[in-house]
C-alpha positions as CSV (number, residue, x, y, z in Angstrom):
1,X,0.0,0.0,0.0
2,X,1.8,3.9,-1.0
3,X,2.4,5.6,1.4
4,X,-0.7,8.3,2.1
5,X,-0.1,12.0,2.6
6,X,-0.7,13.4,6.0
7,X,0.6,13.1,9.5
8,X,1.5,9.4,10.4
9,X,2.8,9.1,14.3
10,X,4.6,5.4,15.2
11,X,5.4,4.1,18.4
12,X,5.5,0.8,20.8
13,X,1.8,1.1,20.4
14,X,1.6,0.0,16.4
15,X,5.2,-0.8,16.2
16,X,8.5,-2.4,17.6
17,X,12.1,-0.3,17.2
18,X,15.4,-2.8,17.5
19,X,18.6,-2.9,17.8
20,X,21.0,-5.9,16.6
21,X,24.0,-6.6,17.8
22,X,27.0,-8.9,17.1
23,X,30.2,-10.2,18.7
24,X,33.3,-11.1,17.6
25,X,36.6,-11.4,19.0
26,X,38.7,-14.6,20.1
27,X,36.4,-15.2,23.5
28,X,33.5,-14.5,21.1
29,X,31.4,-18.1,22.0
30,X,31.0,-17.2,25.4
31,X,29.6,-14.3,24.2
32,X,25.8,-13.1,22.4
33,X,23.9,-11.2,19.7
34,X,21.6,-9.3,21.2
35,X,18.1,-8.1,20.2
36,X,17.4,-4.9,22.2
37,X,14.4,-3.7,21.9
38,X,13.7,0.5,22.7
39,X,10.6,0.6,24.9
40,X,9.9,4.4,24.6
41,X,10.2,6.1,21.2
42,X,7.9,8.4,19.1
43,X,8.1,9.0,15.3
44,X,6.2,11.2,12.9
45,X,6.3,11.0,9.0
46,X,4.9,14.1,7.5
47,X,3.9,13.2,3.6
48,X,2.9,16.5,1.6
49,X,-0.5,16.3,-0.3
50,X,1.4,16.8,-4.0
51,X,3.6,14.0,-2.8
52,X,6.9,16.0,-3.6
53,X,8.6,15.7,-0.1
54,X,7.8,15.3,3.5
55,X,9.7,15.1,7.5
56,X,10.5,11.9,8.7
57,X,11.5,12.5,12.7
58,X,12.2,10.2,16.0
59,X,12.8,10.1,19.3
60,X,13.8,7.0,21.6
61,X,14.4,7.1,25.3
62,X,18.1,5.7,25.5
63,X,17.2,4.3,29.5
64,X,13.7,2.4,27.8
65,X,16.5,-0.3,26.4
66,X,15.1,-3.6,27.0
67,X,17.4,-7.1,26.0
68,X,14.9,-9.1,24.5
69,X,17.2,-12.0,22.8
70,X,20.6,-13.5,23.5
71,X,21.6,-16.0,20.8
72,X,25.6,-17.7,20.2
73,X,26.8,-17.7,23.5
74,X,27.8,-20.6,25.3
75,X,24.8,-20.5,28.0
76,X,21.2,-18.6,27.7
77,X,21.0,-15.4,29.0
78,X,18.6,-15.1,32.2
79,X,16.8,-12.0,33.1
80,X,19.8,-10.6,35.4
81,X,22.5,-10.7,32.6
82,X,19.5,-8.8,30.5
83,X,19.5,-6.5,33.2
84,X,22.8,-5.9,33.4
85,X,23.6,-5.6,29.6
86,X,20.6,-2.8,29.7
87,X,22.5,-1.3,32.5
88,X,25.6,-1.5,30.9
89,X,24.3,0.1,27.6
90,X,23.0,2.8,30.1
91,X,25.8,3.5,32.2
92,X,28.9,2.8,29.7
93,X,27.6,3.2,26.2
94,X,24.7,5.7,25.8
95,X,25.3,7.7,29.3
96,X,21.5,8.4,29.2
97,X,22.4,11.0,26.1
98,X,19.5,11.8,23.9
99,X,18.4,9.5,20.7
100,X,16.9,12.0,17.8
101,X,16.7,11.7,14.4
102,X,15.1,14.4,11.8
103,X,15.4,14.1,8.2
104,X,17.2,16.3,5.6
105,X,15.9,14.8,2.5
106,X,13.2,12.6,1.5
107,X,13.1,10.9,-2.2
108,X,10.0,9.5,-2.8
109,X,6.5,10.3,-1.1
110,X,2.4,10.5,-0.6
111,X,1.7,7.5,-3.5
112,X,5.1,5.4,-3.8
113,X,5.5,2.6,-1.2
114,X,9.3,3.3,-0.3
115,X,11.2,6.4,0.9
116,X,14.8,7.3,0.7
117,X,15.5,9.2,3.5
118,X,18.6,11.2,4.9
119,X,19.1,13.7,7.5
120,X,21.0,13.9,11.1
121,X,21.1,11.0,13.4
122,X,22.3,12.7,17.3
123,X,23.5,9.7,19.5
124,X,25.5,9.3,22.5
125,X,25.8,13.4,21.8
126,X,27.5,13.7,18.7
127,X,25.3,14.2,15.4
128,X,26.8,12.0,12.2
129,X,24.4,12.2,8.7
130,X,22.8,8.4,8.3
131,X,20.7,7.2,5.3
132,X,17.8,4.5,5.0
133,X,15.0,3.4,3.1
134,X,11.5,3.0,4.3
135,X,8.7,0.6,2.7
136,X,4.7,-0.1,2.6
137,X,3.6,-3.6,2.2
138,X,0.2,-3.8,0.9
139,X,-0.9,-4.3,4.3
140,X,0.4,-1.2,5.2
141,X,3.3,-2.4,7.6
142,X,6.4,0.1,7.4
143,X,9.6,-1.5,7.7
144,X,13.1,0.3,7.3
145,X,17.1,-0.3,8.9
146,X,19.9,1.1,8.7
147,X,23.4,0.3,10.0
148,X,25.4,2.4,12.4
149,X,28.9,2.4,12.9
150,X,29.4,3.3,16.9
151,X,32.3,4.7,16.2
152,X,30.9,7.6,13.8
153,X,29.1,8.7,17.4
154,X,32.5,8.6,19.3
155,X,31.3,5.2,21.1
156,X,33.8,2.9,21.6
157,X,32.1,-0.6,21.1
158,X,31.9,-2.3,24.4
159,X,34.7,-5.2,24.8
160,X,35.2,-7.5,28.0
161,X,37.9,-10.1,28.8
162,X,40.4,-8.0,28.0
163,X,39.4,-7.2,24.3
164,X,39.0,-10.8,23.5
165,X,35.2,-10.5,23.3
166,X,33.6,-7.7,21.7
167,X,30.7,-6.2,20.3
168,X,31.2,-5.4,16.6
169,X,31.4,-1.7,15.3
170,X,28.5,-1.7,13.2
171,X,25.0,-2.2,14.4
172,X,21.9,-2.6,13.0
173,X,18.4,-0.6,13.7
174,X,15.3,-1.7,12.4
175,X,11.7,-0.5,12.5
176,X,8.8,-2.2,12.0
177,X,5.5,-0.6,12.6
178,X,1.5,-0.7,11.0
179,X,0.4,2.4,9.6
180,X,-2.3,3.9,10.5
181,X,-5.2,3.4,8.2
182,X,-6.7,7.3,8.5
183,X,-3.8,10.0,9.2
């Protein structure tokens, strides 16, 4: 289904926003890929009647990060380690920093059923330019990703026994959400 013009807001309500992560590193079986998932976030997509442009913007509380999954490691993760990674993440990575994105450009629009968008990602509180594409399904479900390098931000991807387990530079985001029928 296109994407319709008008004011579209997403959230946890008609949506899920993730974050992926993978290890590496020489200790790297005792350690996981994580799916995080962020609790508290807000986005708006603005589509122009004409269909020439729009605003894509979100915000994500950087505390709301919940562990969901723990896969690769040499035991399962229990609710404490998910607690303490989320902690971790908290105290260590994000320092409770704001999470905003606004775009800068939009290609696409009201009537096509994917989006290129660019604009200014501000994370752990440095701002760094990130681009991504957004679809429609025909159901209307909005799906989009894009990979971060920590790095670009000034984080230093978390490492542990020494730097023999790690958590690899790149991450991925991904949002999944239902559009609403009637903006």
């Amino acid at each position: 289904m296109p994407f319709a013009p008008g004011h579209h807001t997403l959230g946890p309500d008609n949506g899920t926003l993730s974050v992926r992560t993978r290890k590496a590193g020489a200790a790297s079986k005792a350690g996981h890929n994580l799916l995080i998932e962020v609790q508290a976030w807000s986005a708006t997509l603005d589509l122009s009647e004409d269909g020439a442009g729009g605003v894509v913007a979100l915000t994500a509380d950087p505390r709301s990060l919940k562990v969901v999954e723990g896969t690769g490691g040499i035991s399962a993760l229990d609710d404490d380690d998910k607690a303490g990674i989320a902690q971790t993440i908290d105290e260590e990575v994000l320092k409770g920093t704001a999470i905003a994105f606004r775009s800068t450009s939009l290609e696409g629009g009201a009537g096509s059923d994917s989006l290129r968008v660019g604009g200014d990602l501000e994370l752990a509180g440095r701002s760094h330019p990130i681009a991504f594409e957004l679809t429609s399904d025909a159901a209307g479900t909005l799906t989009g990703a894009a990979v971060l390098k920590q790095t670009d931000w000034g984080m230093k991807p978390y490492s542990a026994l020494f730097g023999t387990l790690k958590v690899v530079d790149e991450v991925t985001v991904e949002v999944t959400a239902q559009l609403p029928a009637d903006p």
